[in-house]
LUMPA-592147 format. One record per residue: residue number from 1; residue in three letters; y, x, z of N, C-alpha, C in turn. Coordinates in steps of 0.1 Angstrom, whole numbers, padded with zeros to 4 digits. Atoms other than C-alpha are relative to their C-alpha. Layout:
BEGIN
i_aa_n_yy_n_xx_n_zz_ca_yy_ca_xx_ca_zz_c_yy_c_xx_c_zz
NUM_Ala_Y_X_Z_Y_X_Z_Y_X_Z
...
//
This chain:
BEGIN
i_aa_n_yy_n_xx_n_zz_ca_yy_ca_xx_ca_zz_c_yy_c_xx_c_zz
1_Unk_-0007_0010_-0008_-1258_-0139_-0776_0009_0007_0010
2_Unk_-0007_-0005_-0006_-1246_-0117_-0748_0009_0007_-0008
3_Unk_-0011_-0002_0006_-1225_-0098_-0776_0010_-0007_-0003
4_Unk_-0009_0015_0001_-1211_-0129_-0787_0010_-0004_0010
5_Unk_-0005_0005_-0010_-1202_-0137_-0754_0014_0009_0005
6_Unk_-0010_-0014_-0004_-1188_-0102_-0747_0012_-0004_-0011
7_Unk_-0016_-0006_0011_-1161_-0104_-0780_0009_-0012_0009
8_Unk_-0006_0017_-0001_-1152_-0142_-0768_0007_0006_0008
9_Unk_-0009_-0001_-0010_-1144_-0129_-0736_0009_0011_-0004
10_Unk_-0012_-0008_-0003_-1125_-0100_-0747_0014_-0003_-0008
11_Unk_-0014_0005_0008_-1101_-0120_-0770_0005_-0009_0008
12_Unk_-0010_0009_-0007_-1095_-0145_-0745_0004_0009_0012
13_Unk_-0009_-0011_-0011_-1084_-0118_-0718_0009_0008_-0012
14_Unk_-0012_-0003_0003_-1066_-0105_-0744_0011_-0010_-0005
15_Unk_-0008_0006_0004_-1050_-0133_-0756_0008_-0009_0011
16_Unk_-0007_0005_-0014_-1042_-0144_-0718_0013_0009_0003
17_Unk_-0012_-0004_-0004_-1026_-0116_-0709_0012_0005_-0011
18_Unk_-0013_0003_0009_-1001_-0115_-0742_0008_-0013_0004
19_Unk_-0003_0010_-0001_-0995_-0150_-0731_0007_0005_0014
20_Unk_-0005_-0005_-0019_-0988_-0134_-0692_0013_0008_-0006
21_Unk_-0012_-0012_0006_-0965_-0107_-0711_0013_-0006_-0005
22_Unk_-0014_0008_0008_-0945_-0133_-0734_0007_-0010_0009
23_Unk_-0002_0007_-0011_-0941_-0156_-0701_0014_0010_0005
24_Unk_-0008_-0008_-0012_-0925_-0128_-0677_0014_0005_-0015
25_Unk_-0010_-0007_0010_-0905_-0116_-0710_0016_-0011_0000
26_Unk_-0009_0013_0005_-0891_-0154_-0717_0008_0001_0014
27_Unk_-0005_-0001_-0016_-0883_-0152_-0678_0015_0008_0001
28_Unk_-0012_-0012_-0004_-0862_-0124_-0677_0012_0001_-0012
29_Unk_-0009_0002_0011_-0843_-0131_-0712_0007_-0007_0003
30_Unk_-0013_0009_0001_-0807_-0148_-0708_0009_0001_-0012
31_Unk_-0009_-0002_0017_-0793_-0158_-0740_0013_0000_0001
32_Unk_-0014_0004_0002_-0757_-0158_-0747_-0001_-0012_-0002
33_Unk_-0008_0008_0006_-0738_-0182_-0758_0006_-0016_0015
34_Unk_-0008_0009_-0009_-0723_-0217_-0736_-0013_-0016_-0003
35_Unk_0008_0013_-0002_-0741_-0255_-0729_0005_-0008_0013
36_Unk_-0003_0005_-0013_-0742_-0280_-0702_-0012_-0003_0007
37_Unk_0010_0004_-0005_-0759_-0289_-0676_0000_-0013_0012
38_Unk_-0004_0015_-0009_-0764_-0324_-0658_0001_0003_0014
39_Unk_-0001_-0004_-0016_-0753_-0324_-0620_0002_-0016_0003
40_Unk_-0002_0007_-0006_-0751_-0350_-0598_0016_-0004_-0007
41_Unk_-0011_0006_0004_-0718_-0371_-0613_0009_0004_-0013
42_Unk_-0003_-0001_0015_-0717_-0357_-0648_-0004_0014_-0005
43_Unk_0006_-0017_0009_-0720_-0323_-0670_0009_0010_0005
44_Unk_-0009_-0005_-0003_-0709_-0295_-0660_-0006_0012_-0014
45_Unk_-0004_-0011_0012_-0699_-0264_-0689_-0008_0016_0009
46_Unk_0001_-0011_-0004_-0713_-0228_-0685_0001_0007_-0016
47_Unk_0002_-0008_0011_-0711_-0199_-0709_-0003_0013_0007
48_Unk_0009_-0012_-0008_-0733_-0166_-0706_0006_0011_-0010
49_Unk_-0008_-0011_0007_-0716_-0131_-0718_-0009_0013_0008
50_Unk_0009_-0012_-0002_-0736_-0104_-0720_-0020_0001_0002
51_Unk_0022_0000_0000_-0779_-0096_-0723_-0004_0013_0005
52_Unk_0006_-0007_-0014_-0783_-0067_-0698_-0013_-0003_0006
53_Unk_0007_0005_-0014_-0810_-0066_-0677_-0004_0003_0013
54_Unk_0002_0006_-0010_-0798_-0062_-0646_0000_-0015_0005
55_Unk_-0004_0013_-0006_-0791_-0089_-0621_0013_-0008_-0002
56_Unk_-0014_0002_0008_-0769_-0115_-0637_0011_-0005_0014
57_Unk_-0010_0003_-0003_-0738_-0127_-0624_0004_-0008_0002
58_Unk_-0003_0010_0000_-0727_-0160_-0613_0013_-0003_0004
59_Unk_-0016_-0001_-0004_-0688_-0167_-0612_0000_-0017_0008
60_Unk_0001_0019_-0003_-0677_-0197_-0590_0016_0005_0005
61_Unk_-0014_0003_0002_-0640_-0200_-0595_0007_-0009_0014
62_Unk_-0013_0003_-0009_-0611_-0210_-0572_0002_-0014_-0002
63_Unk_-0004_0013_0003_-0591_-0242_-0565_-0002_-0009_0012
64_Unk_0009_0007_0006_-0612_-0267_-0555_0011_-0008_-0016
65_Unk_0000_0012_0008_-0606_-0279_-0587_0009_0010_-0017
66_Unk_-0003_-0008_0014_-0594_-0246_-0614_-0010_0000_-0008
67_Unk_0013_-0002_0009_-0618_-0232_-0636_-0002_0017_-0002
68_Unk_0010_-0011_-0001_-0637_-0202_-0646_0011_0006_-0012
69_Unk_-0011_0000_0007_-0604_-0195_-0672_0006_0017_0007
70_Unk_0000_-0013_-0007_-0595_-0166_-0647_-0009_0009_-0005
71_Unk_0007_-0010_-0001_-0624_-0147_-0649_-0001_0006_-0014
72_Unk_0002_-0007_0015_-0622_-0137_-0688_0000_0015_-0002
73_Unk_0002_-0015_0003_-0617_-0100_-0680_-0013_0002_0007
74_Unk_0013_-0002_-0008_-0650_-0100_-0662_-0009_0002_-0016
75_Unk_0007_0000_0011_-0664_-0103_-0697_-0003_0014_-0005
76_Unk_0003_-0013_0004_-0662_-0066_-0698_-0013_0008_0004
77_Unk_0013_-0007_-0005_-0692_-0060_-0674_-0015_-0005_-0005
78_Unk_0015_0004_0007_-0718_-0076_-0698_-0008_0005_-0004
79_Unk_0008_-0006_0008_-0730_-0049_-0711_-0006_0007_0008
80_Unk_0009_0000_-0014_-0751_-0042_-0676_-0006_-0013_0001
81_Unk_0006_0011_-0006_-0760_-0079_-0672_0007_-0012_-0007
82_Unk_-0001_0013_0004_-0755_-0113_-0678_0016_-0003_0010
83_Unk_-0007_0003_-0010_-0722_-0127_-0666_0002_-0014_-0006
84_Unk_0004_0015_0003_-0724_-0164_-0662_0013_-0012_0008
85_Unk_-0012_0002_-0003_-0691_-0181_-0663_-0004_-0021_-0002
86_Unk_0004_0015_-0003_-0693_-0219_-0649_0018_-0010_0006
87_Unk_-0008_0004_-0007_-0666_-0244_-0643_-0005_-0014_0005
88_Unk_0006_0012_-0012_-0671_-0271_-0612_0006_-0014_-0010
89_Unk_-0002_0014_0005_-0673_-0306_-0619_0012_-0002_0006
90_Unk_-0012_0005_-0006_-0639_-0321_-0620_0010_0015_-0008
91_Unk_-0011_-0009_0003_-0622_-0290_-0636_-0006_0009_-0017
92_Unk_0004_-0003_0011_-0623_-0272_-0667_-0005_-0004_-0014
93_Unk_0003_0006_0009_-0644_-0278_-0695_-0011_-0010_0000
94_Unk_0013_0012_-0006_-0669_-0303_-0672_0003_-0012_0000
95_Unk_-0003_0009_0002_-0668_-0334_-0670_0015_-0001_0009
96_Unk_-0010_0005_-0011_-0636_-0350_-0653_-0005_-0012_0012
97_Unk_0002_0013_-0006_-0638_-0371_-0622_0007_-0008_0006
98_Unk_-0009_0007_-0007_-0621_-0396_-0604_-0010_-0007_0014
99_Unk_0010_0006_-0013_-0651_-0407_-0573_0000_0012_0008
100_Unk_-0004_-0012_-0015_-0640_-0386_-0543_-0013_0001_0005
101_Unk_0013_-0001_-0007_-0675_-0392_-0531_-0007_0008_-0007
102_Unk_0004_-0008_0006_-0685_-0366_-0556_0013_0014_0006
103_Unk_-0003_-0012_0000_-0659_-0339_-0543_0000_0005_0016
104_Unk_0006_-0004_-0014_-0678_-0325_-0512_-0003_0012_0002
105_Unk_0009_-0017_0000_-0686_-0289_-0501_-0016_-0003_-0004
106_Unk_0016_0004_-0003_-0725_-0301_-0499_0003_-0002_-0012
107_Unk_0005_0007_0014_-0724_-0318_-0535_0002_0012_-0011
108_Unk_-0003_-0008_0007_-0707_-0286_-0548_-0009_0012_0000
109_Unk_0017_-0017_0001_-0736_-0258_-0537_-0012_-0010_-0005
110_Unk_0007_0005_0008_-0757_-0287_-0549_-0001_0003_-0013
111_Unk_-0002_-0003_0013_-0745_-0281_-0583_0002_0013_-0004
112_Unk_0001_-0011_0002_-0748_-0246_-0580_-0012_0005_-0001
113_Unk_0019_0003_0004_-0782_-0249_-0573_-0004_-0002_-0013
114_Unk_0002_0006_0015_-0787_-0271_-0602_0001_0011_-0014
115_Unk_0001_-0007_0017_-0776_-0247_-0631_-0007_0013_0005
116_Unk_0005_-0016_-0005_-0795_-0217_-0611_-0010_-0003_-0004
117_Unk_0014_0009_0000_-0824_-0241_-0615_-0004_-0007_-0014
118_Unk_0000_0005_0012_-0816_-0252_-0653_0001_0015_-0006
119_Unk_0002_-0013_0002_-0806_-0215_-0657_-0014_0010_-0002
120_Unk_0012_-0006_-0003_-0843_-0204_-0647_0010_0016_0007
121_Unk_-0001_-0010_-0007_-0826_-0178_-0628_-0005_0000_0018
122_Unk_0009_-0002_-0016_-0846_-0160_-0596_0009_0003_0010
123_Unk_-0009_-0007_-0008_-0820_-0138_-0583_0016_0001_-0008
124_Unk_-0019_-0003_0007_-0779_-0134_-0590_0008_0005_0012
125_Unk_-0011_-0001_-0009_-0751_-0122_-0576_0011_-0012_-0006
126_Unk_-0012_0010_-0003_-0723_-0145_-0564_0014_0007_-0001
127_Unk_-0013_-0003_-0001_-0690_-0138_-0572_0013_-0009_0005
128_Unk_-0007_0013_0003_-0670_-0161_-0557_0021_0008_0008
129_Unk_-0013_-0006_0001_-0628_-0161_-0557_0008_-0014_0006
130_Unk_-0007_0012_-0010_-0605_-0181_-0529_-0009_-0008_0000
131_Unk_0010_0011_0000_-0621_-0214_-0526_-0016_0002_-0005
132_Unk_0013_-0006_0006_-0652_-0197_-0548_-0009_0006_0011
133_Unk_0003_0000_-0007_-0658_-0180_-0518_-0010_-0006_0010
134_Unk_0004_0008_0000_-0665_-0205_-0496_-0011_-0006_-0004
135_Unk_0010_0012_0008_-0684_-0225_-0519_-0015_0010_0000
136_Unk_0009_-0008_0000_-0705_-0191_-0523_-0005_0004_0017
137_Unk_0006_-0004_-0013_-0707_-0187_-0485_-0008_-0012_0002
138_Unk_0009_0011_-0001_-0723_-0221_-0484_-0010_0001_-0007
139_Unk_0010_-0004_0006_-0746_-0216_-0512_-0008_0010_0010
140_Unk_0004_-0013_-0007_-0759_-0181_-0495_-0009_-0008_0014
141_Unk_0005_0008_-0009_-0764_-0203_-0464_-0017_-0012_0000
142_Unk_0009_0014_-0002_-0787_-0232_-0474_-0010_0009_-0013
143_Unk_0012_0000_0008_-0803_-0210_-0506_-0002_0017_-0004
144_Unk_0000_-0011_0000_-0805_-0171_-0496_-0006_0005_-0006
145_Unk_0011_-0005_0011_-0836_-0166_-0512_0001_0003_-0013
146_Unk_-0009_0000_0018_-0818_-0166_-0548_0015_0008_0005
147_Unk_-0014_-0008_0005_-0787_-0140_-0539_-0004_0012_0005
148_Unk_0002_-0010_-0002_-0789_-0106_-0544_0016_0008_0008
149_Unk_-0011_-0007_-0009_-0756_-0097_-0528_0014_-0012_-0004
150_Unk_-0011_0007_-0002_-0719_-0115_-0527_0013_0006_-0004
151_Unk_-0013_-0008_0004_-0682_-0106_-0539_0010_-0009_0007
152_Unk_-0009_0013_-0010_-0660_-0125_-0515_0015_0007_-0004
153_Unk_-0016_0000_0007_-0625_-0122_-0537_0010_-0008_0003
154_Unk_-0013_0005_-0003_-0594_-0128_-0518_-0006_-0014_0006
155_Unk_0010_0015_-0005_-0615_-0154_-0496_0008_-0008_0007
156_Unk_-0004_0015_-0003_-0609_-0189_-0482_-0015_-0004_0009
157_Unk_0008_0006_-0007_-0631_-0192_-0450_-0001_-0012_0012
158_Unk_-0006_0002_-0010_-0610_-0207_-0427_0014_-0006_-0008
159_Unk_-0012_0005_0005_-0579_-0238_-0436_0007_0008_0007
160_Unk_-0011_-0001_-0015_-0563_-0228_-0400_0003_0010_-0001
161_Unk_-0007_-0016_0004_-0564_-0188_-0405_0008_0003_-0014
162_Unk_-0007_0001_0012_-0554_-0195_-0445_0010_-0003_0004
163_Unk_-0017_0007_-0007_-0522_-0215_-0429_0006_0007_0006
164_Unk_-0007_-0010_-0010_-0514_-0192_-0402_0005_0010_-0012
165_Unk_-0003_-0011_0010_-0517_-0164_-0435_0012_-0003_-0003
166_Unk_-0011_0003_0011_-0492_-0184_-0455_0013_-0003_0009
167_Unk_-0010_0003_-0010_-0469_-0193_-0428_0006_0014_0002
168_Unk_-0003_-0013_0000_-0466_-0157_-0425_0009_0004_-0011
169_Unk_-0007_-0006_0011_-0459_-0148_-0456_0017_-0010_-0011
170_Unk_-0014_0008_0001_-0434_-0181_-0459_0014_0008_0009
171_Unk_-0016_-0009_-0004_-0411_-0164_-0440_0007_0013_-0002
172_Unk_-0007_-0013_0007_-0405_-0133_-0458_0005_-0004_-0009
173_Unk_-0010_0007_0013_-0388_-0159_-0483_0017_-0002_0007
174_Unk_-0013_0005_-0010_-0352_-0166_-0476_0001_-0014_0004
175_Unk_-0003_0012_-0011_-0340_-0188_-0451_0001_-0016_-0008
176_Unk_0000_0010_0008_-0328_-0216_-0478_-0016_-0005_-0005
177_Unk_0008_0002_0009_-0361_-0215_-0494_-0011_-0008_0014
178_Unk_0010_0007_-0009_-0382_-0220_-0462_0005_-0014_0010
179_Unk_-0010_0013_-0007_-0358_-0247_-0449_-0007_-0011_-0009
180_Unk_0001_0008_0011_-0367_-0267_-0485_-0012_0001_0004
181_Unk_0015_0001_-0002_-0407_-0261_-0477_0001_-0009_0013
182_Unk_0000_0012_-0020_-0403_-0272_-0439_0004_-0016_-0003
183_Unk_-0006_0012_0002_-0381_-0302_-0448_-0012_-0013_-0013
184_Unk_0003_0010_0010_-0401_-0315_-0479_-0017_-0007_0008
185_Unk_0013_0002_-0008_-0434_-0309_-0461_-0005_-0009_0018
186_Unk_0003_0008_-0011_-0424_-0327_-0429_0003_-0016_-0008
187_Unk_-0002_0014_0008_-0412_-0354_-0456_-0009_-0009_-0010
188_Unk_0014_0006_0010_-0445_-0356_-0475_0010_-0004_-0015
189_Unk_-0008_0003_0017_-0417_-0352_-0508_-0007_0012_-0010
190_Unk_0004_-0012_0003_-0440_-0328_-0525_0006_0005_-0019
191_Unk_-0002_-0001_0017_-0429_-0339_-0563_0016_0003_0000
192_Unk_-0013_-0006_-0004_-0393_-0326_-0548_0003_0008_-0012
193_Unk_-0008_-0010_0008_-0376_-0307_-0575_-0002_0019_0011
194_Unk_-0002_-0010_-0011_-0366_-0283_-0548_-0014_0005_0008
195_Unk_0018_-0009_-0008_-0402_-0276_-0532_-0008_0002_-0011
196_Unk_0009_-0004_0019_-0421_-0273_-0568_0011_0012_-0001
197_Unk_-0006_-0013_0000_-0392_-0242_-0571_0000_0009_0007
198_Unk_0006_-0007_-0011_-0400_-0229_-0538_-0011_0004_-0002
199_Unk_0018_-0006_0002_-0439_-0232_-0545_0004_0012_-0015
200_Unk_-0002_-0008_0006_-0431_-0216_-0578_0004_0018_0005
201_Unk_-0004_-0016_-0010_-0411_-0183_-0557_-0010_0006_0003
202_Unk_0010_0002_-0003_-0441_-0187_-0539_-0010_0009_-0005
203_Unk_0009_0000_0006_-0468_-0184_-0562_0007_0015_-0008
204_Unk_-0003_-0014_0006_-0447_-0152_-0580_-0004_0007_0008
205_Unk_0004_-0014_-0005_-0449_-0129_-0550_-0014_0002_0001
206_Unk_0007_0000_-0004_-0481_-0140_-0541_-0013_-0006_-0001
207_Unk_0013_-0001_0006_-0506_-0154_-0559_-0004_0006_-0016
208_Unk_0001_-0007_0014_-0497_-0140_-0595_0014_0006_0000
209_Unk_-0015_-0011_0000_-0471_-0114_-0598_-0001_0006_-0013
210_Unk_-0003_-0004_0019_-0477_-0105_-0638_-0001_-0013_-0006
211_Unk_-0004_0010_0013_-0465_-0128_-0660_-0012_-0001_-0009
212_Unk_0010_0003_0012_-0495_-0146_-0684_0012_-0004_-0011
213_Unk_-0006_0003_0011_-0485_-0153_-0716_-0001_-0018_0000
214_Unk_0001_0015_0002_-0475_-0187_-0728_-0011_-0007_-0005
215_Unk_0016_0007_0005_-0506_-0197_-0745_-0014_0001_0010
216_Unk_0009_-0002_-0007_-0530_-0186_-0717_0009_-0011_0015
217_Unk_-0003_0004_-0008_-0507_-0204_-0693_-0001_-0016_-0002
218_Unk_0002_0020_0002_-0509_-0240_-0712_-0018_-0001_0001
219_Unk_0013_-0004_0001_-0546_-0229_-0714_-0005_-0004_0016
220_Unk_0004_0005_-0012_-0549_-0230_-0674_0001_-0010_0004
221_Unk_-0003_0012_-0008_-0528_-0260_-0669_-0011_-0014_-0003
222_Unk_0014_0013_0007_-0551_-0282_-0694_-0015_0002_0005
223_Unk_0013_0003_-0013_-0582_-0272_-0671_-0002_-0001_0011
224_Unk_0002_0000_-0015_-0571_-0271_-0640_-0002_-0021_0004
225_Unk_0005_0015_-0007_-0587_-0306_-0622_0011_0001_0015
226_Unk_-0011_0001_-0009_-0552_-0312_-0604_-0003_-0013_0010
227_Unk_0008_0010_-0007_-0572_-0345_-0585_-0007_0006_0012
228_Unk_0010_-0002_-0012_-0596_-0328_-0570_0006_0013_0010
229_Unk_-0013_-0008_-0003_-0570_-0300_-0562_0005_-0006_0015
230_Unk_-0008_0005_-0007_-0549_-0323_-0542_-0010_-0010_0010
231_Unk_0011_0015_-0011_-0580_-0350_-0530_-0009_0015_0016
232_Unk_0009_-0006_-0008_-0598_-0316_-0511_0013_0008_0009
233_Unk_-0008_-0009_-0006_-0568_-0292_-0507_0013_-0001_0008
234_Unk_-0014_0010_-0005_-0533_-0307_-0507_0013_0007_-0012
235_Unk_-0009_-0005_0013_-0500_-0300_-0531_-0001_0012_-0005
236_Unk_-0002_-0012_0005_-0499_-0264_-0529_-0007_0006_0010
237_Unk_0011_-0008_-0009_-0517_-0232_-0516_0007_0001_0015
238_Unk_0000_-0002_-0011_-0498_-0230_-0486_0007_-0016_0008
239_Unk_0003_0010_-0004_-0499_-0270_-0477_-0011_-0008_-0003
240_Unk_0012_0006_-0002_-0526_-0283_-0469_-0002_-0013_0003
241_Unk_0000_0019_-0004_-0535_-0324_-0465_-0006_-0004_-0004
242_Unk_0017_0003_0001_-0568_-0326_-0477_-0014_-0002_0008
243_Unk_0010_0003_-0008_-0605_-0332_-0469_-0005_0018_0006
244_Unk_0006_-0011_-0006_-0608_-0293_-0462_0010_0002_0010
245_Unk_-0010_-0006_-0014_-0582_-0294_-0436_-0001_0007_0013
246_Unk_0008_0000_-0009_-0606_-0291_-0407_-0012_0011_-0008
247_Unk_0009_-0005_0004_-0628_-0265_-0429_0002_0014_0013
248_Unk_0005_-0014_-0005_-0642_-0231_-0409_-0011_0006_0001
249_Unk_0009_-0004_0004_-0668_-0212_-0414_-0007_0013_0003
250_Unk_-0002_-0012_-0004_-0659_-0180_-0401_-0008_0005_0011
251_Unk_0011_-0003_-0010_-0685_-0179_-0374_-0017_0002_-0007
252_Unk_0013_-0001_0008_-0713_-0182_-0402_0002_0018_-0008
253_Unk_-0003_-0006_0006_-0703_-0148_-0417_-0008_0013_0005
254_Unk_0007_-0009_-0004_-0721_-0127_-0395_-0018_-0008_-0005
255_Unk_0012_0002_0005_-0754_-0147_-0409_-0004_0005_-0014
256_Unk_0007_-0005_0015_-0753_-0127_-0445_-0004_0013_0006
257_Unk_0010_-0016_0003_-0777_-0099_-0449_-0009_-0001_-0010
258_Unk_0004_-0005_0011_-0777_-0091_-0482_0015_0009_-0004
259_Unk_-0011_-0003_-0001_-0747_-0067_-0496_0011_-0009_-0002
260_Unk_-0013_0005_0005_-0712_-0077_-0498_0013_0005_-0002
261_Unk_-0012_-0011_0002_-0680_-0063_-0509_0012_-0013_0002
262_Unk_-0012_0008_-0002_-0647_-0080_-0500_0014_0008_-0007
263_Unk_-0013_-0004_0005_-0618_-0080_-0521_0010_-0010_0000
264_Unk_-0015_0005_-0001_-0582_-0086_-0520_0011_0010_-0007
265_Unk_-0009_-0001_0006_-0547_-0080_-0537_0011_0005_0014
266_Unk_-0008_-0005_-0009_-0522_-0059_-0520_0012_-0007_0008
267_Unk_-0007_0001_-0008_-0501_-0083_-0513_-0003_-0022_-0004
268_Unk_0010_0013_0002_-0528_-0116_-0515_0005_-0008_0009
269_Unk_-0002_0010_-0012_-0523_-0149_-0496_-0011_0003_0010
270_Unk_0010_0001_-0009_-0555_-0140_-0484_0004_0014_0002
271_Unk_-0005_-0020_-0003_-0538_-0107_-0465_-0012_0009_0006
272_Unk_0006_-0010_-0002_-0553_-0079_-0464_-0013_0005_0014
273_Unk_0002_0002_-0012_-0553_-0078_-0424_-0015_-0012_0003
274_Unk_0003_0013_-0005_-0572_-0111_-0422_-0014_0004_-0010
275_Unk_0016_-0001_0007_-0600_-0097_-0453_-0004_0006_0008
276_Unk_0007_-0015_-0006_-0606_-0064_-0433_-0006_-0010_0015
277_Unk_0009_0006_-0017_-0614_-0086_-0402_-0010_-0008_-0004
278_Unk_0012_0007_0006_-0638_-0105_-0421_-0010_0006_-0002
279_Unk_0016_-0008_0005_-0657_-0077_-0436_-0005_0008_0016
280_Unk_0007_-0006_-0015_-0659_-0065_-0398_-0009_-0008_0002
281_Unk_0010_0012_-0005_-0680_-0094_-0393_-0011_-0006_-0008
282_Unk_0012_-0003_0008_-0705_-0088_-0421_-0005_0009_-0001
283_Unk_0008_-0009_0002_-0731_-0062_-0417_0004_0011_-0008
284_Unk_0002_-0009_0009_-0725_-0031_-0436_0009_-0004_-0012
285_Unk_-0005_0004_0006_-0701_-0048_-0457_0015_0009_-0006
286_Unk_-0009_-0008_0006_-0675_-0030_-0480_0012_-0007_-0002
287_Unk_-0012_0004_0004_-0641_-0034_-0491_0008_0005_-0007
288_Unk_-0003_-0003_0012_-0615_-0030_-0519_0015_-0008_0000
289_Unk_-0009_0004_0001_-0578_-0036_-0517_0002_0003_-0019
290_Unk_0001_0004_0013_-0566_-0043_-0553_0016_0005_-0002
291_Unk_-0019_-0002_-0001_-0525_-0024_-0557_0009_-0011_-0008
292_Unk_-0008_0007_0006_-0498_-0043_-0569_-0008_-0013_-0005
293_Unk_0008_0008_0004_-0519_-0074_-0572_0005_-0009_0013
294_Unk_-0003_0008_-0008_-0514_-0106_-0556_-0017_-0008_0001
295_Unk_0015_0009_-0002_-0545_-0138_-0549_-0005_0004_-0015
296_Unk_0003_0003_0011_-0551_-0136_-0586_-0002_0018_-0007
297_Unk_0007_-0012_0005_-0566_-0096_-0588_-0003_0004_-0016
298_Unk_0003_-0003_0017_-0581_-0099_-0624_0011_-0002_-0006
299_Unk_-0017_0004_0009_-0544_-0112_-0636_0004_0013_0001
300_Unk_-0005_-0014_-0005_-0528_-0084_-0619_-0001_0015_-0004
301_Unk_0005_-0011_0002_-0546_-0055_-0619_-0010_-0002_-0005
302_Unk_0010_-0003_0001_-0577_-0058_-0635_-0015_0012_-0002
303_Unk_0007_-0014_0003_-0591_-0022_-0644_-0003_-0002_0010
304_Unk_0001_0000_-0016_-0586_-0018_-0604_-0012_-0005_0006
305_Unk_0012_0011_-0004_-0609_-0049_-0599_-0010_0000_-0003
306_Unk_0010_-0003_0009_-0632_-0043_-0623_-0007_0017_0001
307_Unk_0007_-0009_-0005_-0639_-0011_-0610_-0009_0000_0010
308_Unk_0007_0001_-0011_-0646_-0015_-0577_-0012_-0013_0000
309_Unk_0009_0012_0003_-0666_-0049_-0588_-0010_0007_-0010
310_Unk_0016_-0007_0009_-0692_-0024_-0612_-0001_0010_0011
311_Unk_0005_-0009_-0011_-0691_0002_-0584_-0009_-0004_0007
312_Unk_0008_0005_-0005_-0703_-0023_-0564_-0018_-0005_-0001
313_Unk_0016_0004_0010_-0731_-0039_-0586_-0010_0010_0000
314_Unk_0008_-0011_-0002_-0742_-0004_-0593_-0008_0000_0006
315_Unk_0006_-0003_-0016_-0747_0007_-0556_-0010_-0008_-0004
316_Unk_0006_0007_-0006_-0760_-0024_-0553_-0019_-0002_-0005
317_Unk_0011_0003_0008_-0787_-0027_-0580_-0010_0018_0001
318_Unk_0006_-0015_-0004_-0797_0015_-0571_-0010_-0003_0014
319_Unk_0008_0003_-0011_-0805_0004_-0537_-0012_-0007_0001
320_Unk_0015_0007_0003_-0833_-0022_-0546_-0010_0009_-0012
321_Unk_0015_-0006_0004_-0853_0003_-0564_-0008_0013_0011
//
């Protein structure tokens, strides 16, 4: 009988801890491929690139209201980790919305939560880019315990310092041109012929300065969520008349500690001047001008970007062992 007893118990300790083994295994496996996942006010799209196993990657795209369409050259660092490309409700390949009462800072790290949470992921890094930012400084805030470090790309912490930025950089346009912005914007004429040409100018020096190809550009337009765009932000990147008009945040920035790397474009809306005073104001925090590159880094230059974005990682994943 005691032998008996003895085998029983040694097959059920063995066959627990196979069961403990294929548990922690299922845990830490991230499949490829794309799905959705339910959020507060509909589905939102993800697709996962790469099966690495370090710490994966969580992209949270620009806007409010573009999509994860941008980040396609990021797809190169998969073969370290998981990179997990998501676009916000209201944009991309998620659902669409039209109930403003779904497009809230709060409802949007909600739903960042959520696929971290449908994801079964413990830990990630945050990559977030203009508005992504933001959205990732918020997250970090309410759910630290889940980020292993932060990539604050060409950030958006602050409407009033963003404004002041672009106000700046509006006047290194010619005289005609800022006359047509002043005038349409004290006119609230935003579907102006003449101010859509201006923003256009605009948006050459300084938020994309290489030319996409025509098929990647009808590609952005059909996902960008131009609603939620205009309901949070306002016509264009440097008018504002949205519900983030009154946003700032810039006093919470000294509350991360975990790493962070700050990047920007040589000649970014989010200037230079204005990143480097930011990463002053996070711990130990690095930084990474991006050359000939405007808001839109991975367009631009991406080798550049993609360097200093796996240098980073690296470091970063060396240091926790």
């Amino acid at each position: 009988m005691n032998s008996s007893f003895r085998n029983i118990s040694s097959i059920m300790f063995a066959a627990f801890f196979i069961v403990i083994l294929t548990g922690c295994d299922n845990k830490q496996k991230i499949e490829e491929g794309d799905g959705y996942v339910e959020v507060t006010g509909g589905k939102v799209w993800y697709n996962i690139k790469g099966t690495g196993d370090h710490t994966p990657v969580l992209l949270l795209h620009g806007g409010p209201g573009s999509s994860s369409f941008g980040f396609e050259p990021y797809k190169k660092l998969g073969k370290d980790r998981p990179i997990i490309f998501y676009d916000q409700l209201g944009s991309g390949r998620s659902d669409r919305i039209t109930d403003t009462t779904l497009m809230t800072v709060e409802r949007y790290v909600e739903e960042v939560e959520k696929l971290r949470q449908e994801l079964d992921l413990e830990k990630v890094y945050l990559h977030g880019q203009s508005w992504g930012t933001a959205l990732g400084l918020e997250y970090y805030l309410k759910y630290p315990e889940h980020v292993e470090g932060i990539i604050f790309s060409s950030p958006y912490f602050s409407t009033k310092k963003w404004i002041q930025d672009a106000n700046e950089l509006v006047k290194t346009l010619p005289d005609s041109i800022q006359t047509i912005i002043r005038t349409n914007e004290k006119n609230k004429t935003f579907s102006n012929q003449e101010y859509q040409d201006a923003v256009a100018l605009f948006y050459s020096k300084f938020l994309r300065r290489k030319e996409r190809p025509q098929a990647k550009k009808d590609s952005a337009s059909k996902y960008f969520g131009t609603n939620v765009y205009e309901y949070m932000w306002g016509p264009s990147e440097f008018t504002a008349t949205g519900t983030l008009l009154n946003y700032d945040r810039i006093n919470k920035l000294s509350e991360v500690d975990v790493p962070v790397l700050f990047i920007t474009g040589e000649y970014d809306e989010a200037r230079p001047e204005t990143v480097k005073y930011y990463q002053s104001l996070v711990p130990d925090a690095e930084y990474a001008e991006i050359s000939n590159s405007g808001h839109a880094t991975l367009n631009d230059n991406p080798e550049e970007a993609l360097s200093a974005i796996q240098k980073f990682l690296n470091n970063t994943d060396k240091q926790k062992k």
